[in-house]
C-alpha angles and dihedrals in degrees: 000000000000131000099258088051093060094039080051091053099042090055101049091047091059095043090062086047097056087043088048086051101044094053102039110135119242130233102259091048082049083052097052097042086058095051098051085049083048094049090043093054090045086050091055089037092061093033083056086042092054099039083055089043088057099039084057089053095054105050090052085042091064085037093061096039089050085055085048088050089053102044090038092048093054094053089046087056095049088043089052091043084047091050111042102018111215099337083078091108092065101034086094130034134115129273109253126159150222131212124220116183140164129165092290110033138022113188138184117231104188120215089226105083088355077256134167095247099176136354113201115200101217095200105053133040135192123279089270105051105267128130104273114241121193090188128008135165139008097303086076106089124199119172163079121279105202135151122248125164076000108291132102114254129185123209090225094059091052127076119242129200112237108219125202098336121185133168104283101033153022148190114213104197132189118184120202099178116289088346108079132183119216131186120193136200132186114168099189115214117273086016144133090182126094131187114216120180138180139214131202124186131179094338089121087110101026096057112046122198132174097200104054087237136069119241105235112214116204126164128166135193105218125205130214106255097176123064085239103065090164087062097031080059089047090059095035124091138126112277128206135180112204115217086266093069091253120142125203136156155185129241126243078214086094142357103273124165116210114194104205106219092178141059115279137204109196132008109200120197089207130185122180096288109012144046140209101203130184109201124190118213096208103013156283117252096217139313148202115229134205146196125184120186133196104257085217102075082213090055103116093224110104085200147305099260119199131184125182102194124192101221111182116251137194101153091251099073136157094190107183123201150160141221123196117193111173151091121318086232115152084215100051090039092055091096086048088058090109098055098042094245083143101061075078091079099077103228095162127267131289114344093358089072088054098064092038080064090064102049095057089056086052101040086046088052088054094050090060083068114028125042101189102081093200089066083042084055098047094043079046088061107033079055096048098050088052091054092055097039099107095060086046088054093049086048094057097045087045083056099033087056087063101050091056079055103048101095082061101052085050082053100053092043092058105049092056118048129240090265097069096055087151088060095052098045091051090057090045089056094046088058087054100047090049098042090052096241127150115205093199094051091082090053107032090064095050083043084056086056100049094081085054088050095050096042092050082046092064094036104059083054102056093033098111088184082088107050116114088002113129133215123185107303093359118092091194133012091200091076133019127298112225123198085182145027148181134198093199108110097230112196114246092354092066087042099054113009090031128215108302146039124252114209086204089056094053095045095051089047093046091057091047090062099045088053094046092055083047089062099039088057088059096041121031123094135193088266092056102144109254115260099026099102091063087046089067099060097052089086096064092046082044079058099044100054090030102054102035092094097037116093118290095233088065096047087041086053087055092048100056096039094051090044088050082045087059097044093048090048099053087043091049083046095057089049102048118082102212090190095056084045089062095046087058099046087053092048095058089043087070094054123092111285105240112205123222116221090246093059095034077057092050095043087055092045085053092056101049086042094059084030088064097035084058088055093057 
């Protein structure tokens, strides 16, 4: 190493040591810089010590709250044995649910109330579409209200344990101790009809009752399933068959309340084309029985129904039931025909009833042939108008009768004045007498045909083979078939026309008049009362805002029978010789008058009249 090396080393060294020196810290700056270190490590010291402190807390803290949990627990669990006895155990729960399904039906029995929560009818939809449901949801309601540790108690508020379910059936069970509640439910194959029983075991002293019997609560929403909910409302009530084989009702057209005072056999939830129906195999007691209906005629609820059923009750009980959820249809019911399950199908009352009878024979021995029901409809009616021609030619000679006499009425009319209406009346009758003309016989054939008419007025509307069947413009003939609508709510027209226009209906009313100027042309006179000939038209207006919401089958029915009436009528005309009928009329003019009892007895009555009147 040379010599400046070293000269280079030295220095640099000092210099470091002069730089080390300068800055060395003094003792009161080493003081302070081990009091800050001393402060630093007291600062961690108390932050370890309250963490540790924390950390303590919270562990005595859960301790204590899993002693409250378990003390709490165990009062929550004497409050809930305080409240709800020895039914605690099913007071809470989750919903769960059970399908039961065969060809027909598939239905939902909740656990919750061991309750019927939807039924589902495989083989039919809405009328737009959609599955139809007969009950869905919460708002339907299926159960006993009883007393038990006094206090009230619902089987749809309480859980029940589903037990071996399958597709077809279930056992809902609900143990109290010893004493034990069972639902069952069986649903056969190809069936609407479903068997439901209940057992009841030991529950003699847990469930208390005053009466000997439980009081049922059911209670059902029920949805619109046709496009016309005005005239499905019109067709939906609460049926019930008493023990005498009786069957009454009460319209959805309004609320109504029924109090049962009698033993029943079946209460049936119906709508226009179907039916929930809760059958006893032995009877009700009695019931009380209640329709709510929507206050807005639009609203697409048919009605709220309610029954509150009197079922008997010992505590050791085998109840049998059934429920039958399907269509009101007169075929599928015939097996029902014991228990009365047809009389859902609204046929009319009394003998209308009776020939409605016969015109389903005949309507179901079309349908084994012909598959299209408008051309059932139009061979049903050309049948049924041949049927009654007979009556419809007697009607036309009856008429025809007074228009050959019509210049002799006029006559007669003319001869004595307006103010002795009795006098005229009285020749009048006398024509007739001698002609041999009876007034009444134009009118009493068409009155002959008018139970066939109304019959044929409540068949077309229960008949569930047309609904959702089409015909020309009408895309079910169930309901009605509108060429036009309109969604403005127009005052007094909505309400009672409706909303739309039914071709059917116009038609219908559009033959009507025509008939109705047919017959004015054979039967009015120059004394016609003024004002009568409008009234004649009125019925076929009447039709015409009566008929556009009914179903389009009906108003098709009317269209075709009063268009065959006008046919038969202009081919009667052509074959009858008016003019040979007044020869005849004459002729029997000239013959001996032959006085009936009846008018021997008011000719009598005349003359002691004026006699009378003379004395005076």
């Amino acid at each position: 190493m040379d010599k400046n090396s070293i000269t280079g080393i030295v220095l640099i060294a000092a210099i470091l040591g002069l730089f080390w020196w300068i800055n060395k810290p003094s003792e009161a700056e080493l003081e302070r810089q081990r009091m800050h270190q001393d402060s630093i490590e007291h600062v961690q010291e108390l932050q370890q010590q309250e963490a540790e402190r924390k950390a303590e807390e919270a562990l005595q803290l859960k301790t204590e709250e899993v002693i409250v949990a378990e003390v709490d627990s165990a009062q929550l669990a004497a409050t809930k044995t305080s409240r709800y006895g020895l039914f605690a155990s099913a007071a809470e729960g989750e919903q769960t649910f059970i399908t039961l399904e065969n060809n027909l039906v598939k239905m939902k029995i909740s656990t919750k109330g061991a309750r019927i929560y939807s039924v589902e009818l495989k083989n039919y939809q809405t009328h737009d579409s959609l599955p139809l449901l007969l009950s869905n949801g919460d708002q339907n309601i299926f159960g006993f209200n009883f007393n038990h540790s006094s206090r009230v108690f619902h089987t749809n508020d309480l859980y029940f344990t589903p037990v071996n379910p399958t597709n077809s059936s279930a056992d809902f069970v609900i143990n109290a101790e010893e004493g034990q509640l069972t639902f069952s439910y069986n649903l056969p194959e190809d069936s609407y009809m479903m068997d439901f029983n209940i057992k009841t075991q030991n529950l003699q002293n847990i469930i208390s009752t005053n009466t000997g019997s439980l009081e049922l609560d059911w209670k059902m929403e029920m949805p619109a399933q046709e496009k016309g909910i005005k005239f499905e409302r019109q067709k939906s009530g609460i049926y019930y068959m008493f023990q005498e084989e009786d069957v009454d009702n009460i319209s959805a057209t309004a609320s109504k309340e029924e109090d049962l005072r009698t033993r029943l056999k079946w209460v049936a939830f119906k709508d226009q084309f179907f039916s929930s129906t809760f059958i006893a195999k032995d009877a009700f007691l009695s019931g009380l029985v209640k329709t709510d209906v929507p206050e807005d005629s639009y609203d697409r609820r048919v009605m709220t129904a309610s029954a509150k059923l009197a079922i008997p009750f010992t505590g050791n009980d085998n109840l049998g039931f059934n429920y039958y959820f399907g269509p009101n249809d007169f075929k599928d019911l015939k097996p029902y025909e014991d228990l009365g399950l047809r009389k859902l199908v609204d046929l009319g009352w009394g003998f209308l009833r009776y020939i409605n009878l016969g015109v389903i024979e005949v309507f179901h021995f079309f349908e084994k042939y012909i598959s299209n029901y408008g051309l059932i409809i139009l061979l049903l009616t050309i049948l049924i108008k041949l049927i009654l021609f007979p009556l419809t030619y007697k009607s036309y000679i009856s008429t025809a009768k007074m228009k050959v006499l019509k210049p002799q009425i006029e006559e007669i009319n003319n001869k004595i004045p307006k103010d002795k209406a009795m006098e005229r009346q009285q020749a009048t009758m006398a024509l007739y007498r001698k002609a041999g003309v009876n007034p009444m016989g134009g009118c009493l054939p068409m009155l002959l045909q008018m139970p066939i008419l109304f019959a044929l007025f409540q068949f077309f509307p229960a008949s569930i083979e047309l609904r959702q069947e089409s015909f020309l413009w009408a895309t079910d003939l169930s309901t009605y078939d509108s060429i036009f609508e309109w969604t403005t709510n127009i005052p007094i027209i909505s309400q009672f026309y409706g909303n739309h226009i039914s071709l059917f209906c116009l038609l219908m009313a559009a033959t009507n008049i025509f008939y109705t100027r047919i017959n004015q042309e054979m039967t009015q006179s120059s004394q016609q009362m003024p004002g009568m000939k409008g009234m004649m038209y009125m019925m076929p207006v009447m039709f015409l805002v009566f008929f556009n919401q009914y179903a389009s089958g009906l108003s098709y029915y009317y269209f075709i029978s009063t268009l065959i009436t006008v046919g038969q009528t202009l081919l009667i005309r052509r074959f009858v010789d008016e003019k040979a009928l007044l020869s005849k009329l004459k002729a029997n003019q000239k013959k001996p008058a032959k006085k009936s009892k009846f008018q021997q007895r008011l000719n009598d009555m005349q003359r002691q009249q004026k006699q009378g009147g003379k004395k005076r």
